[in-house]
C-alpha positions as CSV (number, residue, x, y, z in Angstrom):
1,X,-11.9,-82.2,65.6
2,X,-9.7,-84.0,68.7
3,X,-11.5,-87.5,67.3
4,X,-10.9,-87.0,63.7
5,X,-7.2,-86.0,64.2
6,X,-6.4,-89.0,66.6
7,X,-7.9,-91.6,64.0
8,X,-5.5,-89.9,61.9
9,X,-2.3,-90.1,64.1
10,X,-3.1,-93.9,65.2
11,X,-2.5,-94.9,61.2
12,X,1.1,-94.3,62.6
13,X,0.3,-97.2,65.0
14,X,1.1,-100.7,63.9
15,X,-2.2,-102.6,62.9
16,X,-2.9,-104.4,65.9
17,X,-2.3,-101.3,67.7
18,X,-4.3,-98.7,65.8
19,X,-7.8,-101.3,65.9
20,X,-7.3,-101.0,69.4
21,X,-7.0,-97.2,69.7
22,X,-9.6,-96.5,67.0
23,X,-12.5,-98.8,68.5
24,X,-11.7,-96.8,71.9
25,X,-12.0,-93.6,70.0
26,X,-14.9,-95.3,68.3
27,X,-16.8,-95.4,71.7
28,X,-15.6,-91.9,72.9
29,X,-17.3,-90.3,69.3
30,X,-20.7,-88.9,69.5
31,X,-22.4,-88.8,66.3
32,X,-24.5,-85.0,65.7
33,X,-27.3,-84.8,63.4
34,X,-29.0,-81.7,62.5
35,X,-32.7,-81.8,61.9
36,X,-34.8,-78.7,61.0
37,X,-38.6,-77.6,59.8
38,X,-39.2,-76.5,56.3
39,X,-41.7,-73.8,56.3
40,X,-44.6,-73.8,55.4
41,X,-45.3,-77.4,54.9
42,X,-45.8,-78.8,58.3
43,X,-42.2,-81.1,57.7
44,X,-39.2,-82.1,58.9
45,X,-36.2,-81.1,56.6
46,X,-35.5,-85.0,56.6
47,X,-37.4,-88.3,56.4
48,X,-34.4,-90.2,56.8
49,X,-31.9,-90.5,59.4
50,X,-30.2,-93.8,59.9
51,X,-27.6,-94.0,63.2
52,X,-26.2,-97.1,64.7
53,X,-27.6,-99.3,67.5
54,X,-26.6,-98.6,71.1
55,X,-24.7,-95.5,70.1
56,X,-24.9,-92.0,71.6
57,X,-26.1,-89.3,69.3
58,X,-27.1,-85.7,69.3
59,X,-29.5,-84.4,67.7
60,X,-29.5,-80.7,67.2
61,X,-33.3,-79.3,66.5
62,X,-33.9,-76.3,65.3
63,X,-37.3,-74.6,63.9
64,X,-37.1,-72.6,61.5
65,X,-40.6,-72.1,60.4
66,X,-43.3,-69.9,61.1
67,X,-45.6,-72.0,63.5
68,X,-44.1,-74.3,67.0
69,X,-42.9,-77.5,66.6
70,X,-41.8,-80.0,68.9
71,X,-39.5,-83.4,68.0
72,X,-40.2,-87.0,69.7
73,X,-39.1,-90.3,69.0
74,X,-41.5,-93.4,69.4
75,X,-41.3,-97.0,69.7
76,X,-41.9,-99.1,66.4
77,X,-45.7,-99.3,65.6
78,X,-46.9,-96.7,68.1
79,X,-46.7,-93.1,65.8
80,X,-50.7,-93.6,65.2
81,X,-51.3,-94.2,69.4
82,X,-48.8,-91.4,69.9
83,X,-50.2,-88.8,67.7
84,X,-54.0,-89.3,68.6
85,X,-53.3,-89.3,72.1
86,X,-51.4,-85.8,71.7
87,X,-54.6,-84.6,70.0
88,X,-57.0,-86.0,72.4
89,X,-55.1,-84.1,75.4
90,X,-53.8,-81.2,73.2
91,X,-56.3,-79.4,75.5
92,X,-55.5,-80.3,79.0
93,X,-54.1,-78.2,81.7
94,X,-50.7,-79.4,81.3
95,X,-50.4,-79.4,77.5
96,X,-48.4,-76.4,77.3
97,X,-46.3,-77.6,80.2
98,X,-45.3,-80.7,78.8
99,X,-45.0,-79.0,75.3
100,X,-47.4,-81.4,74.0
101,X,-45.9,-84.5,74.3
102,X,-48.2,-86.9,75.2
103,X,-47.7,-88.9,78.8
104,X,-47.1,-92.7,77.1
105,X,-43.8,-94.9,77.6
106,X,-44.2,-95.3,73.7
107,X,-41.9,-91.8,73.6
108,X,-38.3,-92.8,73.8
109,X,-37.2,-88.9,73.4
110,X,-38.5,-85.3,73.1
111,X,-37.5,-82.0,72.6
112,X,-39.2,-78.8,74.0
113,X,-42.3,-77.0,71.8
114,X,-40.0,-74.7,69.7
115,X,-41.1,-71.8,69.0
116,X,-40.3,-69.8,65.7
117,X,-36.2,-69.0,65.5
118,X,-35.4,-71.9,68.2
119,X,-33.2,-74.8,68.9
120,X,-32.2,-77.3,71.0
121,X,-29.3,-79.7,71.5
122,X,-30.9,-83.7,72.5
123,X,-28.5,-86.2,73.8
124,X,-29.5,-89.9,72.9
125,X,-28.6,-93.4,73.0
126,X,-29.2,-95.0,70.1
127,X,-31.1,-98.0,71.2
128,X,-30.1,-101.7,70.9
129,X,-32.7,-102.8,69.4
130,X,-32.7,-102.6,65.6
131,X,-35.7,-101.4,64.1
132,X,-37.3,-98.4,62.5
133,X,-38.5,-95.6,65.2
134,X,-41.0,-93.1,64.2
135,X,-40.2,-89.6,64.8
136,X,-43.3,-87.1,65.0
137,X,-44.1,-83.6,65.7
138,X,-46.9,-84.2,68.6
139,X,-48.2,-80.3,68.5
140,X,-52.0,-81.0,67.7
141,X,-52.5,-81.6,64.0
142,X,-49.2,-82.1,63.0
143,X,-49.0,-85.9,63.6
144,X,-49.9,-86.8,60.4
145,X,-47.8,-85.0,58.2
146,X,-45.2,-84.5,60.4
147,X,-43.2,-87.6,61.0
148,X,-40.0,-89.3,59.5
149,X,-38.2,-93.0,60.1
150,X,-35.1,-93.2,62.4
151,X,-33.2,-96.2,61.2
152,X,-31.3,-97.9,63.9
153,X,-29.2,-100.0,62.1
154,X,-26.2,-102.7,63.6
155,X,-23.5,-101.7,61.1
156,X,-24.2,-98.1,60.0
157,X,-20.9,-98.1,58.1
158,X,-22.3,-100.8,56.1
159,X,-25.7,-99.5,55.6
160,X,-24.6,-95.9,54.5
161,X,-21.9,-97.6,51.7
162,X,-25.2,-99.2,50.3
163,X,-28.3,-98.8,51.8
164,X,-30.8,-101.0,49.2
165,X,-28.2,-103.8,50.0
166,X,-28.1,-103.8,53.3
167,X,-31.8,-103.4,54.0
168,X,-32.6,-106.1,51.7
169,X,-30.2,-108.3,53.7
170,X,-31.2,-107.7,57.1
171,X,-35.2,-106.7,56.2
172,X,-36.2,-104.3,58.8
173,X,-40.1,-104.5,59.8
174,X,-42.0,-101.1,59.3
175,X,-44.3,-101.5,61.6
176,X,-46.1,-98.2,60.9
177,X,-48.2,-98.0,57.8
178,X,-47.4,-94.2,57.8
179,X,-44.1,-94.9,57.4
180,X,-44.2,-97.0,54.5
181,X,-46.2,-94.1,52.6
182,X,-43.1,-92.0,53.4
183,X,-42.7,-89.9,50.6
184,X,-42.6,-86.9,49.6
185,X,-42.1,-87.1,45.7
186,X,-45.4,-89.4,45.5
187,X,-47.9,-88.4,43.3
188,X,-51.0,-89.4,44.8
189,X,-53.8,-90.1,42.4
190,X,-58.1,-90.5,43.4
191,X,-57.9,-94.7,43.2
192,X,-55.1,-94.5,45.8
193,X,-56.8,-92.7,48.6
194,X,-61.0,-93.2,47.7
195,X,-61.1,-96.1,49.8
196,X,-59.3,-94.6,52.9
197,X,-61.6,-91.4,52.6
198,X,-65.0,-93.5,52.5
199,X,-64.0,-94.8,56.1
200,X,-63.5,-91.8,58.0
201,X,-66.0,-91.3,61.0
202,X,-67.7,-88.3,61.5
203,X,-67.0,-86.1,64.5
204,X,-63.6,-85.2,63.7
205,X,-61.7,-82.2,65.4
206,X,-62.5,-79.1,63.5
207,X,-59.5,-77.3,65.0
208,X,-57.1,-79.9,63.1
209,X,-59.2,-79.3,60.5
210,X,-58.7,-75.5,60.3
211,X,-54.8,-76.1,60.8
212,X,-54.6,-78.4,58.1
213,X,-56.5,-76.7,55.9
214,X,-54.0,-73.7,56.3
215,X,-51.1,-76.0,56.7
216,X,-52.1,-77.4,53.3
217,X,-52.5,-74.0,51.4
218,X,-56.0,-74.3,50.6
219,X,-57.2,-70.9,52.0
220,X,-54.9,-69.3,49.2
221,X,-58.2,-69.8,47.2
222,X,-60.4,-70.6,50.1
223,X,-61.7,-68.7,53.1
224,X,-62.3,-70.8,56.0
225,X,-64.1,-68.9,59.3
226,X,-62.8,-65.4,58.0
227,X,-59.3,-66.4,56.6
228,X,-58.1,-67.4,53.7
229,X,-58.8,-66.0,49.8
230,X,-62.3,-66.0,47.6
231,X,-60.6,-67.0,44.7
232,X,-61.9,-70.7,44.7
233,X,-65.9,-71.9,45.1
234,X,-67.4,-70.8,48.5
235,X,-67.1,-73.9,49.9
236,X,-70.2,-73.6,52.5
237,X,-72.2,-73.1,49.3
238,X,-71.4,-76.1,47.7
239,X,-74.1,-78.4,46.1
240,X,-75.0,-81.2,48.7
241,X,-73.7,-83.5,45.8
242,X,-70.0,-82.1,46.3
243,X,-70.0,-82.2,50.0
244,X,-69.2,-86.2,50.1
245,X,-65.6,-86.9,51.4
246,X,-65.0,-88.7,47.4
247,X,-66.4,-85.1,45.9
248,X,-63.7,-83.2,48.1
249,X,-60.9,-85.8,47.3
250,X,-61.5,-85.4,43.5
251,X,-61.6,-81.4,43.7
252,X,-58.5,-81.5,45.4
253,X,-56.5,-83.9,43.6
254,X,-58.1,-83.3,40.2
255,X,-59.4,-79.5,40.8
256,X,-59.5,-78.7,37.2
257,X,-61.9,-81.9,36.2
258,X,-65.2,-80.0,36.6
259,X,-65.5,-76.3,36.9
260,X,-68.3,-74.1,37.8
């Protein structure tokens, strides 16, 4: 592009005169980052994206899967507040009209809800502050699988030639404890996630239930209010015994351990 071929020409500069033109250029260069949906799983196509402090960017959304998505960015600490107060007015007038992104001055950025087959182009400036921003899909149920870390780094030339190094050097807090569970090649086992399961209140939204639960694959061997497959145990016939939140954690992790 014009950028890439003045860097280029300024080389033919003498030193002292190509720093010059190249940190002007520098200013004048807008970084643009694709980020996409992966269908079927309820993620972004990355959990990563690392851009440089007080820098504009563009990020170019598209969705490419089969349900709507939207894309926000959030201050540090805040994806939990963000996504449960999307949920908790995912049903209010305006939902639709503000494509479910919640009213909070926690959301630094948002895209539109995209709908199957669409993009859109997001002009940003990077902010000063070095940290690690959440990013999150705020359509009801999606906050918690849907999410990735935006690392806003001081010298992003130094952190891409060696990331390990430079994080280790500089130490940037993660101030979300989603975010430090960030990955997707984990193999979760029962003694990981028993204790979180044994806390959770009762009342939950059935709707995010039902998402998740298709979201997740399970009514490929499940039927759930008239969808999904009978290959698996009816599930609202299951012995009292199996109904505990442990009991559903071990048939999902482990479904093979005890058979009917």
């Amino acid at each position: 592009d014009a950028i890439a071929l003045s860097k280029s020409l300024s080389t033919k500069l003498s030193p002292e005169l190509a720093r010059g033109v190249q940190q002007r250029l520098d200013n004048l260069d807008v970084r643009v980052i694709a980020i996409g949906t992966v269908s079927h799983r309820m993620i972004y196509d990355k959990e990563l994206i690392a851009v440089q402090a007080g820098k504009p960017v563009e990020f170019r959304f598209s969705n490419t899967d089969a349900m709507p998505h939207n894309f926000a960015i959030v201050k540090p600490g805040s994806l939990q507040e963000v996504g449960e107060l999307a949920e908790a007015t995912g049903r209010d007038a305006d939902a639709m009209e503000r494509h479910f992104i919640p009213k909070s001055d926690k959301v630094l950025l948002s895209s539109k809800l995209l709908q199957p087959g669409e993009s859109q182009a997001l002009s940003y400036d990077a902010p000063l502050e070095a940290g690690v921003y959440p990013y999150v899909c705020t359509y009801p149920g999606h906050w918690r699988r849907m999410y990735g870390a935006l690392y806003v780094v001081e010298n992003l030339e130094e952190y891409q030639a060696d990331s390990e190094a430079y994080l280790a050097k500089v130490k940037l807090p993660i101030k979300d404890e989603l975010l430090k569970m960030n990955t997707r090649s984990h193999q979760w086992t029962f003694d990981e996630l028993v204790a979180e399961v044994k806390q959770l209140p009762a009342g939950r939204s059935w709707e995010v239930g039902k998402e998740l639960f298709k979201v997740a694959t399970c009514v490929g061997c499940h039927k759930l209010d008239g969808e999904g497959s009978v290959f698996g145990p009816d599930l609202v016939k299951l012995e009292d015994k199996k109904q505990t939140p442990e009991a559903i954690l071990r048939s999902i992790l482990e479904p093979s351990k005890e058979i009917d």
